[in-house]
Structures are given as C-alpha cells and as structure tokens.
C-alpha positions, 0 to 999 in steps of 0.5 A: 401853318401848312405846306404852301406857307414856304412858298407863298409871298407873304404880306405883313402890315407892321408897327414897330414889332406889332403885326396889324394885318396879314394875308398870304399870295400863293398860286391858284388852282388854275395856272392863270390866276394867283389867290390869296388868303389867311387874311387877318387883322387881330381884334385890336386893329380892326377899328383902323380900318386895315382890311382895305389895305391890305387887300390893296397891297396885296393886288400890288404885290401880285401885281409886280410879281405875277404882271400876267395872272389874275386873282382868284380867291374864296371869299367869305360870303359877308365880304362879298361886296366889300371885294367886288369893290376891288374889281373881283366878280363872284364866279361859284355858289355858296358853298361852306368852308369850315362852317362859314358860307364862302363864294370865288371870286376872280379879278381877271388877267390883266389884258394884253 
C-alpha cells in the first residue's frame, strides 16, 4: 500500500470471496493520461487466463470515467506485445524498475 491506494480506482476480479485478479487506475504524471498498475493475478488463477481481462475491464473503467484522457503505463518489457495488443504503443527505452526491465507505454486520447 502506498499514498495513491486512497485515491485510485480500484479494479478487482472476484468469485465469491476469492480475489482472481487486480489492478489500480490512478492519474499519470501528465494530466492527459490515466495509468494504471499493481497488476495482479495470484499464482492459482494464472492458468484462467484473467490478464486479458482485467487489462480489458480496466480500459472500460478508465473509459467511463476519464472519457477524455488517455493511458500511459510502465509496462514490464516481457508484456510488451501482449499490451501493444490493446492499442498501447511504447514511447521510452528500457529502463529497469526494482530489477525488472520495464518500457512506457501509452494508449492515446481518444479523439475528438
């Protein structure tokens, strides 16, 4: 938990009592763009498939609630593909986040 977990918008997939998936929307460093992180799927749902998911629930969300901004996240450089899927375009180098090789990665605005 940090400073930004009372503020965020916060995306939980749910059975019953069991939490399968997660992940948090909170506002980017620039004003035109949400991001969104602390993405999660406990070890015994990875096989279910929930990545795709919750990524997708969670544009919908940003989406309904912020019609006018965009996404920008830091992405782990293994998933790169897998959010470029989604419309996101890489827009840094690598760089490395607690030892993990990460990239940003942005969605823009819709138009208009």
């Amino acid at each position: 938990m940090d400073d930004l977990d009372a503020l965020a918008l916060h995306v939980m997939l749910k059975k019953g009592d069991d939490l399968l998936a997660y992940a948090r929307i909170v506002p980017a460093d620039d004003p035109a763009y949400m991001s969104f992180g602390r993405v999660l799927v406990p070890k015994q749902y990875r096989h279910l498939q929930l990545g795709r998911r919750l990524v997708t629930t969670t544009l919908a969300e940003v989406a309904q609630c912020y019609p006018d901004k965009g996404v920008k996240i830091a992405g782990q450089a293994y998933l790169q593909a897998f959010y470029q899927s989604f419309g996101f375009r890489p827009v840094s180098d690598l760089y490395l986040e607690d030892g993990i090789p990460h990239l940003d990665l942005v969605l823009a605005p819709p138009a208009g």
